[in-house]
N, C-alpha and C positions, 0 to 999 in steps of 0.2 A: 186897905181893907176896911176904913172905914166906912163906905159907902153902902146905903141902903138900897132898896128897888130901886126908887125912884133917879139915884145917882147913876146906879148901874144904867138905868133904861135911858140916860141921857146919853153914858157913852157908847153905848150900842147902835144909837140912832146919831148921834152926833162928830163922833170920833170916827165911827167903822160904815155909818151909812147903810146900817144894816136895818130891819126892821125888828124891836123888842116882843113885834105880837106873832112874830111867825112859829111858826112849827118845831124847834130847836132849842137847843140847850147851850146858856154861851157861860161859859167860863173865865173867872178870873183868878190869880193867882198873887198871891204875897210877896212882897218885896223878897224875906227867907227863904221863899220856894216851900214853907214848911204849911202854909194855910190857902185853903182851897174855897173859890163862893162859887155858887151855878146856880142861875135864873133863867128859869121858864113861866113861860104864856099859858096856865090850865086852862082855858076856856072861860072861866067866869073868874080870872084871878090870876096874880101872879106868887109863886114858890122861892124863895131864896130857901136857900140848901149853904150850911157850912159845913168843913172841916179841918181839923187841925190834927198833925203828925205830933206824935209823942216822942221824945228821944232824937236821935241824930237824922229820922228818915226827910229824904224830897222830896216834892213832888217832878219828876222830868217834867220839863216845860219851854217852850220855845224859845231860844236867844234871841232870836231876829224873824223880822214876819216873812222871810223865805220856808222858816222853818212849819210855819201854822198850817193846819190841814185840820179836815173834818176827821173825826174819829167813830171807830164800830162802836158797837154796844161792848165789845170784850175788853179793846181798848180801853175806854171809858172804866170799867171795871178795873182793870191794871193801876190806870192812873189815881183813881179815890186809893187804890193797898199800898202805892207808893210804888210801884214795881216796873221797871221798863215798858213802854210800849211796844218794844222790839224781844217780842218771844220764839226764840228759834225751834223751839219744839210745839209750837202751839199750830194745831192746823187751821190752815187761812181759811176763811169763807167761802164759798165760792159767788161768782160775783153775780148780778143782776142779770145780766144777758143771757148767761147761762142756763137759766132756770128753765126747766121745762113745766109753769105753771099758772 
């Protein structure tokens, strides 16, 4: 976690082969599981965003890169409070094809 933009933007483009200026928000995680960073592309700049858990909370986070997938906006919410991805009372989205609009 101690890496700045410019570290983060190396492994994003280097390690993942992804591109740092796209449209997305990519996340990295703490050795503890307990501190959270996320860097985005604003348009004329880039946003590092941190956070850290108070007390015993984790953040859920992938074991192994079977486990990685992109996340909703609600998700994403879950994950900063510390709280399951997996809400069994929470109603799903409905998806893109669906839409009539």
């Amino acid at each position: 976690m101690r890496r700045s933009i410019d570290g983060l933007m190396a492994i994003i483009r280097d390690t993942y082969q992804m591109d740092p200026y796209a449209h997305a928000l990519y996340l990295f995680c703490g050795k503890r599981k307990n501190t959270l960073k996320a860097l985005y592309f604003d348009r004329d700049g880039f946003c590092l965003l941190y956070k850290r858990l108070d007390g015993p909370g984790r953040f859920q986070w992938p074991k192994n890169a079977s486990e990685v997938r992109p996340l909703t906006r609600q998700e994403f919410r879950w994950l900063l409070e510390g709280l399951s991805l997996e809400q069994p009372k929470a109603i799903q989205p409905a998806s893109r094809q669906n839409r009539d609009f």
